[in-house]
MIROVEX-791999 format. One record per atom (N, C-alpha, C): residue in one letter; x, y, z. Coordinates in steps of 0.1 Angstrom, whole numbers, plus 5000, padded with zeros to 4 digits. Example, Ala and Ser with C-alpha at 12.3 -4.5 7.8 and 13.67 -1.06 7.14 Angstrom:
a513249435078a512349555078a513249675078s512849785071s513749895071s512950005079
! end
This chain:
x669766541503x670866561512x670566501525x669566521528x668866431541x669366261543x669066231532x669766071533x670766071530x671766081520x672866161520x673366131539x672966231545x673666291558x673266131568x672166051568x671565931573x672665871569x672865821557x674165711550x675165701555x675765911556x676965931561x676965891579x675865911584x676365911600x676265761605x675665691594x675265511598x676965451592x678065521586x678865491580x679965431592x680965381591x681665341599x683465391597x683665411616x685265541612x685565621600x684465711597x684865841593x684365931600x684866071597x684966161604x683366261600x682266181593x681066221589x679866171599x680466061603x679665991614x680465971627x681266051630x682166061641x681766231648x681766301639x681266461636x679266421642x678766351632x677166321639x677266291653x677766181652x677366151670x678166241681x679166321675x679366411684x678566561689x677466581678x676966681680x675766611684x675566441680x673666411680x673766431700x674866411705x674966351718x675066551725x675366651718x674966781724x673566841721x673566781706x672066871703x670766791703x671166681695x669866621689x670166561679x669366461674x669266391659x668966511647x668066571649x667766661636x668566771636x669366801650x670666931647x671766851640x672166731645x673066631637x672966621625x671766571619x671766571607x671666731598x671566781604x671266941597x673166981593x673466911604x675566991608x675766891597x675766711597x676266641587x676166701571x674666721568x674066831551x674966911550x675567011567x676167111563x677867061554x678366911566x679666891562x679666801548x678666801543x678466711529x678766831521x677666911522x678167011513x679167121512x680067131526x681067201521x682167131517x682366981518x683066881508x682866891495x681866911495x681766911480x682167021471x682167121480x682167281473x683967271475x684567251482x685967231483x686367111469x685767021467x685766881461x685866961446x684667021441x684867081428x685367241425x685667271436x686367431437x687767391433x688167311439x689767291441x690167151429x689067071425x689367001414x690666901425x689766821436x690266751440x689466631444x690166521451x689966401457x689466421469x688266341472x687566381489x688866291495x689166291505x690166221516x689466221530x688766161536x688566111548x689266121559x689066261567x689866251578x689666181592x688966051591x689065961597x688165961612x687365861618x686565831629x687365911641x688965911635x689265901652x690066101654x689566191642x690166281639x689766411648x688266411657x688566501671x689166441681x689866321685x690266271691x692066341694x692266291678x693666321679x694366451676x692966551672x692966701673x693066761687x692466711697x691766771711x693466671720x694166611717x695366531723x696566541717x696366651707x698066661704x698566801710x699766721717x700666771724x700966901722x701566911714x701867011702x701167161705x699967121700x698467161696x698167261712x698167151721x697867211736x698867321738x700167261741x701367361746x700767481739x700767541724x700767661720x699467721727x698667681730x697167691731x697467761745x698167691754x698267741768x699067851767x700167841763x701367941758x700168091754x699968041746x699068211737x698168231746x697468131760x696668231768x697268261779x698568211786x699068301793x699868431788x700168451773x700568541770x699568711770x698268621767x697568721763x697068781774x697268711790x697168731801x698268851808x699668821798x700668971803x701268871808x701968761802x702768671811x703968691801x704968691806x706268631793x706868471800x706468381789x707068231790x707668191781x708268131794x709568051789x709867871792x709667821782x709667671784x710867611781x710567491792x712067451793x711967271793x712667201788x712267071785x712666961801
! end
């Protein structure tokens, strides 16, 4: 699994080695590769649980997680709510 997780983080725009260097650059090389084993194997367990096709969610996929629009508004919305606010948005 070890090289396995090496292969995946030396790989180029996917979200296996996009995921490494996002954690090697908070924790370290050996927490990186410990998180990569983790997202190998829960592909896999998804992969033959569900009797499906791996699909690659792509190099650029906390990027365009952490910047969609969408995504934010609700995020702010549900903590000013949970704050005792009532909102109302208006375009």
């Amino acid at each position: 699994m070890t090289e396995a997780a090496h292969a995946a983080a030396r790989s180029k725009n996917t979200y296996l080695a996009s995921h490494h260097a996002q954690v090697r650059g908070r924790r370290g090389i050996l927490k990186a590769i410990g998180a990569t084993r983790h997202d190998i194997l829960i592909a896999y367990w998804h992969i033959i649980a569900n009797n499906t096709v791996y699909q690659d969610l792509g190099g650029d996929w906390h990027a365009r997680r952490r910047r969609d629009p969408e995504r934010r508004r609700k995020n702010l919305v549900g903590e000013l709510e949970k704050l005792g606010y009532t909102v109302t948005l208006a375009a």
